[in-house]
TORKOL-4160 file (C-alpha; in steps of 0.2 Angstrom, whole numbers, padded with zeros to 4 digits, m for minus):
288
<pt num="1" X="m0393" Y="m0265" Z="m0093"/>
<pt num="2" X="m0402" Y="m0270" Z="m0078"/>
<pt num="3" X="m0397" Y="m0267" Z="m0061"/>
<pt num="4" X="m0398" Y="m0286" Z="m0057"/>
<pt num="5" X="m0386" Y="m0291" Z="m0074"/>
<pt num="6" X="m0373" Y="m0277" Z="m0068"/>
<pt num="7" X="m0375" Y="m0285" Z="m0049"/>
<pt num="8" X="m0370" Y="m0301" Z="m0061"/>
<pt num="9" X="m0358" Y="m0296" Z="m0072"/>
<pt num="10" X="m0348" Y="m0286" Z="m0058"/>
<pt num="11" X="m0338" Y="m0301" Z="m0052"/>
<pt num="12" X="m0332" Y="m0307" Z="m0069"/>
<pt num="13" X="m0326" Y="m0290" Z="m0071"/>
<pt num="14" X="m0317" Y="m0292" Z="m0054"/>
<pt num="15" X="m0311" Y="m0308" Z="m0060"/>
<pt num="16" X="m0304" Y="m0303" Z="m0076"/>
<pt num="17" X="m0298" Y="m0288" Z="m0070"/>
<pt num="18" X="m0287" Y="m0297" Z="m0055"/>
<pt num="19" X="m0283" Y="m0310" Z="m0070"/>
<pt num="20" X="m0275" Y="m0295" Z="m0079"/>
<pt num="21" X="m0265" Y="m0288" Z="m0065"/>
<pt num="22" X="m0259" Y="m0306" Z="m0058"/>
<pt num="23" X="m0252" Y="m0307" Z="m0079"/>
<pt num="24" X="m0247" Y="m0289" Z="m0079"/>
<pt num="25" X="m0236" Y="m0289" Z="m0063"/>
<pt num="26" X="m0229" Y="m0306" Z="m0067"/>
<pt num="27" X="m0225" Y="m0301" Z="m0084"/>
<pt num="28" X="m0217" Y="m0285" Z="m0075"/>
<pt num="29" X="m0209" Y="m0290" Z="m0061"/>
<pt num="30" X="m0192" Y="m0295" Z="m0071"/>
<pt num="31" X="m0189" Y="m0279" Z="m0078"/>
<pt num="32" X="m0194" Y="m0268" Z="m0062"/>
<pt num="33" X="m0182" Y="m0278" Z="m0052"/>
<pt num="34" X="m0168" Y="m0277" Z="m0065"/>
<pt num="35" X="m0172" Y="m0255" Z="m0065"/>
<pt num="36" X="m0171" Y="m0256" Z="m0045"/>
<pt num="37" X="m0155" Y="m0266" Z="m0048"/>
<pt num="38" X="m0148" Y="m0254" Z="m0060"/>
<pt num="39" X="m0149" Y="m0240" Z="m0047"/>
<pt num="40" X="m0144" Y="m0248" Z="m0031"/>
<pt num="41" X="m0125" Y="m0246" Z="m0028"/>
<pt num="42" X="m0113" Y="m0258" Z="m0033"/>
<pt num="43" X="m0107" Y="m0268" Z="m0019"/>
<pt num="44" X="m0089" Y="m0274" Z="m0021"/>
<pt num="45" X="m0085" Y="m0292" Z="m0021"/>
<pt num="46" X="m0077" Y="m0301" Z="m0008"/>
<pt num="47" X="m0058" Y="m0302" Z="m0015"/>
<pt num="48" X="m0054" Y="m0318" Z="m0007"/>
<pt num="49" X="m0069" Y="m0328" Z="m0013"/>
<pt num="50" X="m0070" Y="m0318" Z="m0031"/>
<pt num="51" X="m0083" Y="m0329" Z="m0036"/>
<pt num="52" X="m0096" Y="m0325" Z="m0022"/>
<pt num="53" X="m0108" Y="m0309" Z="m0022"/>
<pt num="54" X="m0110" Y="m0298" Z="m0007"/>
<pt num="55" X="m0125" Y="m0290" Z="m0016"/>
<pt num="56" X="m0141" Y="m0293" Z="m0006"/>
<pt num="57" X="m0159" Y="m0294" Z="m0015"/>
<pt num="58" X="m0165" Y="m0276" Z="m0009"/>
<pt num="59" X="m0182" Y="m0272" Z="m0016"/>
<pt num="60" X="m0179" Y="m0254" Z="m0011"/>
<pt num="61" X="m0163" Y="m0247" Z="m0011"/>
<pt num="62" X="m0159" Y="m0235" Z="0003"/>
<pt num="63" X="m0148" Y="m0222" Z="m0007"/>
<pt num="64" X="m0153" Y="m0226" Z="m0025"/>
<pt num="65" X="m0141" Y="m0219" Z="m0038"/>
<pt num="66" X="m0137" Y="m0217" Z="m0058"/>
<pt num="67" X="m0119" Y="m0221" Z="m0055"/>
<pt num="68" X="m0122" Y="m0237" Z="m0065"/>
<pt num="69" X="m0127" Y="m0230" Z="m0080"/>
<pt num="70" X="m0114" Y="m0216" Z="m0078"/>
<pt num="71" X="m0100" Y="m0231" Z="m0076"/>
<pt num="72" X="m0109" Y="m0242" Z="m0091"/>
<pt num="73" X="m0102" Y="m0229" Z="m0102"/>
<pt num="74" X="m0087" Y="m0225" Z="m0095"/>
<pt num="75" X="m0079" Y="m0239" Z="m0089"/>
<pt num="76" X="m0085" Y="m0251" Z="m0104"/>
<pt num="77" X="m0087" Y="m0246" Z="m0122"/>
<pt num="78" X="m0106" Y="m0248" Z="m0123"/>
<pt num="79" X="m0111" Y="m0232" Z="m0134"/>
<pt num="80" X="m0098" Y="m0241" Z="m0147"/>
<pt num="81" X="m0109" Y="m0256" Z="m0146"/>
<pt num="82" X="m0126" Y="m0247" Z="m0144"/>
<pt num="83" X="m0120" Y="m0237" Z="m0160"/>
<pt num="84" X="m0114" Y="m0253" Z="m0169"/>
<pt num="85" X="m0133" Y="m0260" Z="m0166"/>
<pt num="86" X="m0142" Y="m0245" Z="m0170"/>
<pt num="87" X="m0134" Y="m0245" Z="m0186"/>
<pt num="88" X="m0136" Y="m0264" Z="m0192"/>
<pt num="89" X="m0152" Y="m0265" Z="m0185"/>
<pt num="90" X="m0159" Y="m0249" Z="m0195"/>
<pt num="91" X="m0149" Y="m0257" Z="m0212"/>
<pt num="92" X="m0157" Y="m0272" Z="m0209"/>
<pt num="93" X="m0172" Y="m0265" Z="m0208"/>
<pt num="94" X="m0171" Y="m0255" Z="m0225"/>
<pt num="95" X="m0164" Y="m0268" Z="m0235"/>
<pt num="96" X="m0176" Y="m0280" Z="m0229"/>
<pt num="97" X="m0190" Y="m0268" Z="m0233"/>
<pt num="98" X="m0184" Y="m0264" Z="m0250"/>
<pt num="99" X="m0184" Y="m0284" Z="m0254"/>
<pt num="100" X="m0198" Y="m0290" Z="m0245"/>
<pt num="101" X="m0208" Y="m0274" Z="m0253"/>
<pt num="102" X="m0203" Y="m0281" Z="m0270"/>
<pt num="103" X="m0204" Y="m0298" Z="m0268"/>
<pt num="104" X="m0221" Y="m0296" Z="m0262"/>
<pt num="105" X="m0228" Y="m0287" Z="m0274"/>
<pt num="106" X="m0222" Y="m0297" Z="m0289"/>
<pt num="107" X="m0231" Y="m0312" Z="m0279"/>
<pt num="108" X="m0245" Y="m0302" Z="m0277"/>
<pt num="109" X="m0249" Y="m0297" Z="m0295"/>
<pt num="110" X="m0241" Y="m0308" Z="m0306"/>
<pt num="111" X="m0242" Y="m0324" Z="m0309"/>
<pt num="112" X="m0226" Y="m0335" Z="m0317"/>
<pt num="113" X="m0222" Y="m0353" Z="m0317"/>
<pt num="114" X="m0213" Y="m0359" Z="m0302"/>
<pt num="115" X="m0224" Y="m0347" Z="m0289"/>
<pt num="116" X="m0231" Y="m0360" Z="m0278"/>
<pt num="117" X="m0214" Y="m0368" Z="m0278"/>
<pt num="118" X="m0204" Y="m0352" Z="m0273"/>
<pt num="119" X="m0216" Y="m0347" Z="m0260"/>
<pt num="120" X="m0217" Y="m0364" Z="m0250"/>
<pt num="121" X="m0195" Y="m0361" Z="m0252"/>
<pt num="122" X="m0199" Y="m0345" Z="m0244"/>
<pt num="123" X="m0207" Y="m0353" Z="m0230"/>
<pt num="124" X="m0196" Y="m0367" Z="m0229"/>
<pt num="125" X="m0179" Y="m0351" Z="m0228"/>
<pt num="126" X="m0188" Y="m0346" Z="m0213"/>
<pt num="127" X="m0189" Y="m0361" Z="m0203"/>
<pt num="128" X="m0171" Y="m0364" Z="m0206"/>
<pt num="129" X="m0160" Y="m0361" Z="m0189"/>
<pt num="130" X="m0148" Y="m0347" Z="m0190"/>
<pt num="131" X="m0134" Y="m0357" Z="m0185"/>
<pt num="132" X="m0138" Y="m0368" Z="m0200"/>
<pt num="133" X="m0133" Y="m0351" Z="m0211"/>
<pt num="134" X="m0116" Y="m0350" Z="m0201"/>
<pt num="135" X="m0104" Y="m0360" Z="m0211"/>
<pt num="136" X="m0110" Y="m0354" Z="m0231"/>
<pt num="137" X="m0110" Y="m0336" Z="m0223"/>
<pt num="138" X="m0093" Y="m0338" Z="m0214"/>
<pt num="139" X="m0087" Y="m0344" Z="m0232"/>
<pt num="140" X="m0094" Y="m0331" Z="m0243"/>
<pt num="141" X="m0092" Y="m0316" Z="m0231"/>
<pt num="142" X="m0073" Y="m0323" Z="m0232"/>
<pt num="143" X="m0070" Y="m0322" Z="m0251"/>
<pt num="144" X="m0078" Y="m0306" Z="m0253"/>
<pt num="145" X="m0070" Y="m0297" Z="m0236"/>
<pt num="146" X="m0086" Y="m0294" Z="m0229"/>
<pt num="147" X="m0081" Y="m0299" Z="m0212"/>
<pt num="148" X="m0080" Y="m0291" Z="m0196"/>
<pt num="149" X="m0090" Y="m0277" Z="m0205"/>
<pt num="150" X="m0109" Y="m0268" Z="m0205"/>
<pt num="151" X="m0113" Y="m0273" Z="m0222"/>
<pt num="152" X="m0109" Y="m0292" Z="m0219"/>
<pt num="153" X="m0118" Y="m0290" Z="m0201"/>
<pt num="154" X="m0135" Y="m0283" Z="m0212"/>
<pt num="155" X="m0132" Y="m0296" Z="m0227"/>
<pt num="156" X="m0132" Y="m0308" Z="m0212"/>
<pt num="157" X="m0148" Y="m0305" Z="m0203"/>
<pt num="158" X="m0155" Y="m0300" Z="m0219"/>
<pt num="159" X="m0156" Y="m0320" Z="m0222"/>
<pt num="160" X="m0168" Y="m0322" Z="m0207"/>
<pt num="161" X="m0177" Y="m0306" Z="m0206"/>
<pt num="162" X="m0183" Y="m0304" Z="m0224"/>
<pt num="163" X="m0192" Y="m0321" Z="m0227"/>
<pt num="164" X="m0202" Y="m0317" Z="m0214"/>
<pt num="165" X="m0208" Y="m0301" Z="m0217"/>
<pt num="166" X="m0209" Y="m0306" Z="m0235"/>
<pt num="167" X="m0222" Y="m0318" Z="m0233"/>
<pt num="168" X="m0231" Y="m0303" Z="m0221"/>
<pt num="169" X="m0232" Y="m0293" Z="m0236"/>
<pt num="170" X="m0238" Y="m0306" Z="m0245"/>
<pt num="171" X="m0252" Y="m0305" Z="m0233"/>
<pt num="172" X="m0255" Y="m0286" Z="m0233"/>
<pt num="173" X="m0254" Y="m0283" Z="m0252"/>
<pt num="174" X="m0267" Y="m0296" Z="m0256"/>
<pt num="175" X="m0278" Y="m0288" Z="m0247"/>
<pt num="176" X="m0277" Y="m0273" Z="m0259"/>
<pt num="177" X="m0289" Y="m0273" Z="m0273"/>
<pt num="178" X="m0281" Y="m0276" Z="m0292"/>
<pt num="179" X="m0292" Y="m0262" Z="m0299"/>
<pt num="180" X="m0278" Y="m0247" Z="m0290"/>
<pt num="181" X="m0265" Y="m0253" Z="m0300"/>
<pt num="182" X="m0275" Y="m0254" Z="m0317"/>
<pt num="183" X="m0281" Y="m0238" Z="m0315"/>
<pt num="184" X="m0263" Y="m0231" Z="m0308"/>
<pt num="185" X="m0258" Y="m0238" Z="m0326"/>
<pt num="186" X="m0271" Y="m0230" Z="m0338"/>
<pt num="187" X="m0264" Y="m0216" Z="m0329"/>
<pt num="188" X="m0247" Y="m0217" Z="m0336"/>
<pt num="189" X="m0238" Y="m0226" Z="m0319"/>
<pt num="190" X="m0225" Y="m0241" Z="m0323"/>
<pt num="191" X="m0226" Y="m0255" Z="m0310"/>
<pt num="192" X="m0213" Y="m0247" Z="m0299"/>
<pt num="193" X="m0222" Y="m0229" Z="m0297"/>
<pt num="194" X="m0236" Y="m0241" Z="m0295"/>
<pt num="195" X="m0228" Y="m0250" Z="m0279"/>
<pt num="196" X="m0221" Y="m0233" Z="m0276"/>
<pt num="197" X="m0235" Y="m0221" Z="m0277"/>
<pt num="198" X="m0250" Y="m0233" Z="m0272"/>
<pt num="199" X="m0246" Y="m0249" Z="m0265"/>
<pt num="200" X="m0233" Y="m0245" Z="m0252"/>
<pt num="201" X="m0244" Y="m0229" Z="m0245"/>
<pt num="202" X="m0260" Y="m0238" Z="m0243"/>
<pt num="203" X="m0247" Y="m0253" Z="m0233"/>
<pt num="204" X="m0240" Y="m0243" Z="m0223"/>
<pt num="205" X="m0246" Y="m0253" Z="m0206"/>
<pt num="206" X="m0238" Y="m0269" Z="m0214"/>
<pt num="207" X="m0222" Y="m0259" Z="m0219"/>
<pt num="208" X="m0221" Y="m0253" Z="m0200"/>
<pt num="209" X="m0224" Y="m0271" Z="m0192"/>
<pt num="210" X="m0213" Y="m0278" Z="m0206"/>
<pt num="211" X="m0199" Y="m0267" Z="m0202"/>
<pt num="212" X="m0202" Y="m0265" Z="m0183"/>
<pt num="213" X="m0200" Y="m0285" Z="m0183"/>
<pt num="214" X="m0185" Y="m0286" Z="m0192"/>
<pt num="215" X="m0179" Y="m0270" Z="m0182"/>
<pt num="216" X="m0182" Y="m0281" Z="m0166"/>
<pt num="217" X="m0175" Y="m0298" Z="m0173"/>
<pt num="218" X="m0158" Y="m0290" Z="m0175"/>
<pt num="219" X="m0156" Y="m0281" Z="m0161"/>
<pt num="220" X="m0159" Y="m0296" Z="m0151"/>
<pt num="221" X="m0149" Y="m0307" Z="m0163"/>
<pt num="222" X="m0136" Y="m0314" Z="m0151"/>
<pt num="223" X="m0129" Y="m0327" Z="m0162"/>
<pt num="224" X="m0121" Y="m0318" Z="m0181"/>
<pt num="225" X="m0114" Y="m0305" Z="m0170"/>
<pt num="226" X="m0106" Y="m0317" Z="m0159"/>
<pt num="227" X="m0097" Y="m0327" Z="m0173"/>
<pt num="228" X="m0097" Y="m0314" Z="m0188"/>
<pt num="229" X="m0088" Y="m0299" Z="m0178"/>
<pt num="230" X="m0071" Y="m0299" Z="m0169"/>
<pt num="231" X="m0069" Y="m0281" Z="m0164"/>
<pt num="232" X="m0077" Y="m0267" Z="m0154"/>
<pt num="233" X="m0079" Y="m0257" Z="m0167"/>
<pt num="234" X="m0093" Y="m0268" Z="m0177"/>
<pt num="235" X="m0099" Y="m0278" Z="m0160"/>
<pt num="236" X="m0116" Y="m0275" Z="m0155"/>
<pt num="237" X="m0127" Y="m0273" Z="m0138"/>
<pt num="238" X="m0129" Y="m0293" Z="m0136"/>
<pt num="239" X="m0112" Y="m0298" Z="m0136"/>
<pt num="240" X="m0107" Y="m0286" Z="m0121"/>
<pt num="241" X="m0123" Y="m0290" Z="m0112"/>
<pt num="242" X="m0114" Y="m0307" Z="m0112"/>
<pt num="243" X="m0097" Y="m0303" Z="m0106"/>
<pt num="244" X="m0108" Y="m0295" Z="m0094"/>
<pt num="245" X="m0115" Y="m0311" Z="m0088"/>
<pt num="246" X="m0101" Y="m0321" Z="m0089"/>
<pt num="247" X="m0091" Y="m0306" Z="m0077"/>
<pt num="248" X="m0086" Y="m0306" Z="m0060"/>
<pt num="249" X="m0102" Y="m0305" Z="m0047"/>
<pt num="250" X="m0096" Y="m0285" Z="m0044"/>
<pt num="251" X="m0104" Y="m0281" Z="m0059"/>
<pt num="252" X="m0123" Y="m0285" Z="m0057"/>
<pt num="253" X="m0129" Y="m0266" Z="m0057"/>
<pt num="254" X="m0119" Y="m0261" Z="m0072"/>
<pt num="255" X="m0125" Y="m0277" Z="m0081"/>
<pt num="256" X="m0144" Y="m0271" Z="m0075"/>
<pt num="257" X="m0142" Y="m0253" Z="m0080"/>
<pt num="258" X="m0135" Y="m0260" Z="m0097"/>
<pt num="259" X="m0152" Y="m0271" Z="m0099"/>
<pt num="260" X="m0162" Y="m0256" Z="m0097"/>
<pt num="261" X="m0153" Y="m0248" Z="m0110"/>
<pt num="262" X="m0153" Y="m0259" Z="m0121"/>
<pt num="263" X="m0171" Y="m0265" Z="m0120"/>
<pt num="264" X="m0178" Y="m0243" Z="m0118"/>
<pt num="265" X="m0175" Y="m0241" Z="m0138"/>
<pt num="266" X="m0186" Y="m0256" Z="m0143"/>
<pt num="267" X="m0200" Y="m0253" Z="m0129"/>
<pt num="268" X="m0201" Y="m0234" Z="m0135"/>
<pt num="269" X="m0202" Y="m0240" Z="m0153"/>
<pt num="270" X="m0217" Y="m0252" Z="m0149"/>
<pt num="271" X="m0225" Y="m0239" Z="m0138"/>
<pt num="272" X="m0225" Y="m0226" Z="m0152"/>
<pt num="273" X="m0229" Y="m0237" Z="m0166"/>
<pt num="274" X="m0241" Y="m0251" Z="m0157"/>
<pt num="275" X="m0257" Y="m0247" Z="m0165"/>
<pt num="276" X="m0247" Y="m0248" Z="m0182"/>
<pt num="277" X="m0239" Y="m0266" Z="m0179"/>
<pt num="278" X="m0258" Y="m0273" Z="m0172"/>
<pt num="279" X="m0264" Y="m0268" Z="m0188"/>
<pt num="280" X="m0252" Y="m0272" Z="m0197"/>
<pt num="281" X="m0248" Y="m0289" Z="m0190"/>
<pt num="282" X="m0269" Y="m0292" Z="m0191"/>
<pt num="283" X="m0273" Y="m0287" Z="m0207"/>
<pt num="284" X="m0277" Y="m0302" Z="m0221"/>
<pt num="285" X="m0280" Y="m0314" Z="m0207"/>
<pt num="286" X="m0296" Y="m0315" Z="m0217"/>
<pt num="287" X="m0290" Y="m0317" Z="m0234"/>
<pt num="288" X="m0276" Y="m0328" Z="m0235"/>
C-alpha cells in the first residue's frame, strides 16, 4: 500500500476504531457500575423514611470491599438458588440436546408425509409466548405431581428452548453430506451409531451453540420459575434477583454483588466456548 492510501485510510481507522470504543464502553458501562456497586459498602437506610436511599452514586468507592458478596451468602439463601439454576439449566440443556439432536436428524435424512407441515409447527411452537404455555403446564404438571420440582422446571423450559435449537440443527446437519451416512452403513452402523458416531462429532459447533443457547435461555428464564416453584429449595437465581429489586433501598450492593454473580457463569461460558457458538450459530447460512 502506498504511503498516500495509508495517509487516506488512517482516519477511517480512527473513525471506526472511536465507533467501537463509544459501542464498547456504552455496552459496558452498566455492568462496570453494578461491580463498583457491589464492592462499595452498604449504606444503611434512613429508618424514618424507609423508602428513601442514602446511597450516593460514587464511581470510586473510597474503601471498597467484598462484604456484599460475603453477606449475599449468608444472610440470603443465594447458593440454594444458584444450585437450583445450575441444575435445571444444565437438564435443560441435555434433554434438549437429546430431542433436538433427534429430531433434526430424522428431518435431515428422511423424508415422510407430513414434513413440511411439522416443521412450519416447529416454527410456529417457537413463536408462541411462554406465558401462553402457563395454564396447560400448570394443569399437567398438576396431575402428574410435577410441581414445585427440577423435572417439571426442565419439562417446562424444555418447551421453548428445544424448538429453537431444533430448527438450528436442522440447519447444521444439512450441511453434512448424505454419502457419511451411507458409507457409515455399508460399514455395519444402524442410524443411531450413525447420529452417534458421525453425525454428532462432525456437529459439534452447532451442538455447543444449540446448547449454550438453551443453557442461556433458562437461566435467564424469569417467568416458569416465578409461577411453577413455591419453595427455596427448587427456586432459581431470577426469582431472588427480584425480591432483590422489589427490597428495601438498603440492599443495592448485595442485590449488585448478586448480579454479578449471577451473570459471571454465562460470560465465562461464552468467553470459553465463543468461537464454537459463532460457528455454530453461522454455519448453513448458505444452504438453507
Amino acid at each position: 500500500m502506498s504511503r498516500t492510501a495509508r495517509k487516506s485510510a488512517a482516519p477511517r481507522r480512527a473513525l471506526v476504531g472511536l465507533g467501537a470504543f463509544v459501542i464498547l464502553f456504552y455496552s459496558l458501562a452498566p455492568i462496570i457500575w453494578i461491580f463498583i456497586a457491589s464492592i462499595t459498602p452498604e449504606l444503611k437506610a434512613d429508618f424514618d423514611r424507609a423508602w428513601l436511599s442514602n446511597r450516593q452514586v460514587t464511581y470510586l468507592p473510597a474503601e471498597p470491599t467484598l462484604s456484599n458478596y460475603v453477606a449475599l451468602f449468608d444472610v440470603v439463601p443465594f447458593g440454594i438458588y444458584f444450585r437450583n439454576s445450575t441444575i435445571i439449566a444444565t437438564g435443560n440443556m441435555l434433554l434438549t440436546l437429546v430431542i433436538a439432536s433427534l429430531g433434526a436428524y430424522g428431518f435431515v435424512r428422511f423424508r415422510f408425509f407430513g414434513r413440511s407441515s411439522f416443521l412450519v409447527a416447529t416454527l410456529v411452537a417457537y413463536t408462541i409466548p411462554s406465558v401462553v404455555l402457563l395454564v396447560p403446564l400448570l394443569v399437567i404438571f398438576r396431575t402428574y405431581g410435577l410441581n414445585n420440582t427440577h423435572l417439571g422446571m426442565i419439562l417446562a423450559e424444555a418447551t421453548h428452548s428445544a424448538p429453537f435449537v431444533l430448527l438450528l440443527l436442522i440447519n447444521y446437519f444439512s450441511t453434512l453430506p448424505r454419502d457419511l451416512d451411507e458409507a457409515a452403513q455399508m460399514d455395519g452402523c444402524s442410524r443411531l451409531k450413525v447420529l452417534w458416531r458421525i453425525i454428532l462429532p462432525l456437529s459439534l459447533p452447532g451442538l455447543v451453540a444449540g446448547g449454550l443457547l438453551a443453557f442461556i435461555m433458562t437461566w435467564n428464564n424469569f417467568l416458569f420459575a416465578f409461577l411453577l416453584t413455591s419453595t427455596t429449595e427448587v427456586k432459581t437465581l431470577p426469582v431472588i434477583m427480584r425480591q432483590f429489586a422489589l427490597g428495601e433501598p438498603a440492599v443495592w450492593g448485595i442485590s449488585a454483588a448478586g448480579a454479578i454473580v449471577s451473570t459471571l457463569p454465562v460470560a465465562l461460558i461464552f468467553l470459553l466456548f465463543q468461537r464454537m457458538l459463532m460457528s455454530g450459530l453461522a454455519a448453513g447460512a448458505v444452504k438453507g
